[in-house]
N, C-alpha and C positions, 0 to 999 in steps of 0.2 A: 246854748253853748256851755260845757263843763270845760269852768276851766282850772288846770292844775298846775301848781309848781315844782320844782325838781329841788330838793337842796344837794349840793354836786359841787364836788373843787371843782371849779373852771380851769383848762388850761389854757396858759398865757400865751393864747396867741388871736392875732386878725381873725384869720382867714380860721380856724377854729372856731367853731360857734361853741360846741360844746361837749365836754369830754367823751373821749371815746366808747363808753358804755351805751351811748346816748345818741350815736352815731343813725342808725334806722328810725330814730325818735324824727332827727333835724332834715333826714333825709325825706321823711315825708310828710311834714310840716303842712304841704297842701292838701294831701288825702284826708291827712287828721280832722284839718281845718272842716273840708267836706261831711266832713261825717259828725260835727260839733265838737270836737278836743282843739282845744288850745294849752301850750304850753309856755309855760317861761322858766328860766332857770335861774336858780343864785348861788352864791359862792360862800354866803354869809349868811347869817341868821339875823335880818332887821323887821322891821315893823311890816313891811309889805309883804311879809313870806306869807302873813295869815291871810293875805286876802285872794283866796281860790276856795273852793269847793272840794278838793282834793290835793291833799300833798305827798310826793312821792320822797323817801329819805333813803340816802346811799348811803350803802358803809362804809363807801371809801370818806364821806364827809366826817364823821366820828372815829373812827379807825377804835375801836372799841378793845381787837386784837393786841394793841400794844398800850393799854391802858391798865391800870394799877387799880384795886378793889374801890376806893375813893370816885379816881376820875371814870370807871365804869358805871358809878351811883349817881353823877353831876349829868351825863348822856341821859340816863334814867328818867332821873328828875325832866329834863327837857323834853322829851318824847311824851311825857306823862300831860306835861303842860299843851302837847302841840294835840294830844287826842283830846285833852279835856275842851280846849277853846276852839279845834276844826270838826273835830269828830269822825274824820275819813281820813287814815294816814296807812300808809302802803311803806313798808320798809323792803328792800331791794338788796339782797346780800348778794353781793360778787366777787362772792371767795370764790377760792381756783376750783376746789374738789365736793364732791358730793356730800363727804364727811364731815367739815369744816366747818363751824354752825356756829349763828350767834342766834340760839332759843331765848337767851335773856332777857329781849326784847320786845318778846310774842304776849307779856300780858299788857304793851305799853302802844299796842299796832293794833291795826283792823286787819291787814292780811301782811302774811310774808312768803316773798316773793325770790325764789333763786335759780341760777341759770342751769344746773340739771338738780335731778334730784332720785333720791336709789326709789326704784319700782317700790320694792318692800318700805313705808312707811315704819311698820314698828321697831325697824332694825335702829330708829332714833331713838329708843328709848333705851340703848346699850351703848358703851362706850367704848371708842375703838381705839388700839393704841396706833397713836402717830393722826387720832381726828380725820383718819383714812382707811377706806375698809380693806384697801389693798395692801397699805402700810401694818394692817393689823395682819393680814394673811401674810404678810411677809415675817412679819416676827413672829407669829405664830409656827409656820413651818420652816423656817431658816435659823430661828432664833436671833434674827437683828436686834439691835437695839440701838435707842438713838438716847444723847445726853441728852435733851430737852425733851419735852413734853408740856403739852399746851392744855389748857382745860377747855373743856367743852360742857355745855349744860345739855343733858338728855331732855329728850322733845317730852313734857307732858301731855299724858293722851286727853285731856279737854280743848287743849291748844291744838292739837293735829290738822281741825278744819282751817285754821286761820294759812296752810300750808299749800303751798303751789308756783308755779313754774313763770319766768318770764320770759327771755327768749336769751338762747343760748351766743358765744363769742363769733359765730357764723356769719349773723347779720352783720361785725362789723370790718371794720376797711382794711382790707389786706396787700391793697394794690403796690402800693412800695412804691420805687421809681426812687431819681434823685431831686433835689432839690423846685428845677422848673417845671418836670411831670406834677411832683407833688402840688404844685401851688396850681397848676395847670386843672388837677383833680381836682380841689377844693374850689377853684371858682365854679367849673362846671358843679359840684355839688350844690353851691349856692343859688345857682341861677332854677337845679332840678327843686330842690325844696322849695321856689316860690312858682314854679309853673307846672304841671303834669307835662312832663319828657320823661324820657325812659333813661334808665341807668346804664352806664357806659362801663363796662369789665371789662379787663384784658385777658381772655384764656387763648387755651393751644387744645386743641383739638385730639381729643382719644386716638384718633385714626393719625396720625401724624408721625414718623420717624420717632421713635424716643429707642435711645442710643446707649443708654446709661442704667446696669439690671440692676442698682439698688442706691437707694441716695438713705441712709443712715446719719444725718449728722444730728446731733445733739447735747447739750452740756451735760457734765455730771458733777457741776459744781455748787453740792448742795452741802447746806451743813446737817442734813439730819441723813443717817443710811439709810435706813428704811424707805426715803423716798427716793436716794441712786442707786437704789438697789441693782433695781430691773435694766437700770441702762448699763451701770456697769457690766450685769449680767452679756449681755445685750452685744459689748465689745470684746468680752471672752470670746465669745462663741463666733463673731463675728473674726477675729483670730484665728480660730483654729478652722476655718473654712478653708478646705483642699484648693479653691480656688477663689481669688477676690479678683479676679479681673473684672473690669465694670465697675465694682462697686464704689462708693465716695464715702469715709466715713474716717472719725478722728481727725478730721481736719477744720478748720475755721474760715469760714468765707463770708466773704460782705455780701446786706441782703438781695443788694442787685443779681451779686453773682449767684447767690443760693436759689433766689427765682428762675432763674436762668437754665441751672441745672436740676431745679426739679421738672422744668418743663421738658425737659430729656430723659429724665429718668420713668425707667416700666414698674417699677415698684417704690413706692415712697414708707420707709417703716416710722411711725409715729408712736411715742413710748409715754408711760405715765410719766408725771413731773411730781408740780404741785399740786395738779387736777388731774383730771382720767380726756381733758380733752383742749386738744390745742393748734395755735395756730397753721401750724405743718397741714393738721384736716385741710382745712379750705385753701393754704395754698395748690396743695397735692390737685383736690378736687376740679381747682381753677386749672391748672397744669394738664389736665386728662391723663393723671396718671394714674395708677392702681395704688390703693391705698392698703396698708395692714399696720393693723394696732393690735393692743389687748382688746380682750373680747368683752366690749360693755353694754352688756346684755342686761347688767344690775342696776344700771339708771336710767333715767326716764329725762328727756331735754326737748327742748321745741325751737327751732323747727327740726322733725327730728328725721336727721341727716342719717343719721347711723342704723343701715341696717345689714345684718349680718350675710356674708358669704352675695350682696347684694350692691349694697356702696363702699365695704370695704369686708377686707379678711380676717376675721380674728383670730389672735393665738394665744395661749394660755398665759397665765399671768406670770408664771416663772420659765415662760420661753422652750418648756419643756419639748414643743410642736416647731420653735421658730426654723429651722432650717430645714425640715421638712415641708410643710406650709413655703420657704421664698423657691427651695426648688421646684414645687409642687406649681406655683403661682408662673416662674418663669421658664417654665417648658408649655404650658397651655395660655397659648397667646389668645385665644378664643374667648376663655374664662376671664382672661386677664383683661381686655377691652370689655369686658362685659363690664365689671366693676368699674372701670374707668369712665366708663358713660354712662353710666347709672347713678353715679356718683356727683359726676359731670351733670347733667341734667337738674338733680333734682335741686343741688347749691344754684343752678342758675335761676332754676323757676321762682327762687325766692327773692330775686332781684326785679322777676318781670312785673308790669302791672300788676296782675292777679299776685303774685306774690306777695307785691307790696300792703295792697289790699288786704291782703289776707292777715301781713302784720296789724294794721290800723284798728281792723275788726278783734283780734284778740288783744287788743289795748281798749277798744270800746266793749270789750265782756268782761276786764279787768275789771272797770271803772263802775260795771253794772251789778257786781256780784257782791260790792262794799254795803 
């Protein structure tokens, strides 16, 4: 048995085992088990963190992001001490975007580990402005600019091997519902993590009435431009559309209701934020609806959902295609079901046994390549 610890804020609650990053970890607790992984989690840093074979450290436990040159040297210090006394530490960065990086860390880890990551490796070793390469393109050919700016350490190239992928925000729980569903999900989750049952989803069928030819909602309440760029883009143009009948957008709706109406809706558009990939994917997917995003073709994520003109549509990053692309999309209902169950399909298979499996085994190739 290998067994590993998690350092990881706990959130506070019962029926919570373990924070939502962590989510596919707790759900197959029994597979693991089967195949020699055991895990525990902590919330703090005490005497029993060192006794595993492996330790897994979340960035959200350090938050490193919001720490001043000192308190980023004292994180340092302790990573330093957890490799010298375990000798197998896996650092797990889950920052939103592909851009966003803590390299800092890579001579103080055995591997590091994040939820996508850009195909091109050496583009780590340049510096993007906005720590996104989209936010770079944006300023680059718009000329945005945002007050802040964040620093990032470029990847050095002796470090590059210690680089690779975990599993992208897909695996985890999107199911929503209010209050008694939710408590309703999590004990069924509890009872699946200690027996082999299969996972219970709620989707809506590609082939099913969807009513509604565009569901657009999303905030643009950022404080950097550069990353609201694209949506504000996004609600210009959505504006100036000879006809908005159908569509949903500019508006604020509870998540009940927003599931509600993506399950109706034939095209769901899904925009960069703080990352190039978000929850809307896997609700849309679960929905059988037609997906279109920007086209992210530049990073590399597992399980990898995203394939182009396949699981979803892509259009250029400054929208330049987008209203040809939804009209394009929603006059060919053919094409348009094609994406929606292919999309549909393959977010399911990762729920099914085999899929599950499939996670357990690249967490048991993680653990073997240390």
């Amino acid at each position: 048995m290998i067994y590993v610890n998690v350092l990881n804020n706990r959130r506070k609650s019962y029926l919570n085992k373990v924070p939502p990053y962590w989510y596919p970890v707790y759900l197959n607790t029994r597979y693991l088990r089967d195949i020699g992984i055991k895990l525990r989690f902590f919330d703090d840093i005490r005497e029993e963190i060192h006794d595993c074979d492996v330790l897994f450290l979340s960035s959200r436990y350090f938050h490193l992001e919001g720490k001043d040159p000192e308190g980023k040297q004292s994180v340092l210090e302790i990573l330093s001490s957890f490799k010298d006394r375990l000798g197998k530490t896996v650092w797990f960065d889950m920052r939103d975007s592909t851009g966003n990086t803590q390299f800092e860390v890579l001579p103080y880890v055995n591997r590091y580990l994040k939820k996508q990551l850009l195909r091109d490796r050496r583009l780590y070793r340049n510096a993007f402005y906005g720590n996104r390469i989209y936010t770079h393109f944006f300023h680059e050919e718009f000329g945005i600019e945002d007050s802040y700016e964040e620093e990032n350490v470029p990847l050095p190239e002796e470090e590059e091997k210690k680089i690779g992928l975990s599993w992208n925000p897909g695996l985890l729980d999107y199911r929503g519902g209010g209050r008694f569903k939710k408590a309703f999900y999590l004990l069924g989750d509890r009872f699946e993590a200690k027996y082999s049952v299969g996972h219970w989803l709620p989707f809506r069928s590609y082939s099913k009435i969807h009513d509604v030819n565009l569901m657009a909602l999303f905030s643009t309440n950022y404080a950097r431009e550069t990353v609201k760029f694209q949506r504000k883009k996004a609600i210009k143009i959505l504006d100036q559309l000879d006809d908005t009948t159908g569509i949903i957008y500019k508006e604020k709706l509870p998540l009940k209701k927003y599931l509600e109406m993506v399950s109706r809706a034939r095209i769901v558009l899904s925009l960069f934020g703080w990352g190039e990939l978000s929850s809307r994917d896997y609700q849309c997917f679960s929905a059988g609806s037609a997906l279109m995003m920007p086209d992210v073709s530049h990073l590399e994520t597992w399980p990898d959902l995203y394939i182009p003109k396949e699981t979803y549509w892509p259009v250029e990053w400054d929208l330049a295609n987008f209203e040809e692309s939804y009209r394009y999309l929603l006059d060919n209902e053919a094409l348009r079901q094609h994406i929606a169950r292919t999309g549909q399909e393959k977010y399911l298979k990762q729920w099914s046994r085999e899929g599950r499996r499939n996670f357990c085994e690249r967490l048991k190739l993680i653990l073997s390549e240390l």
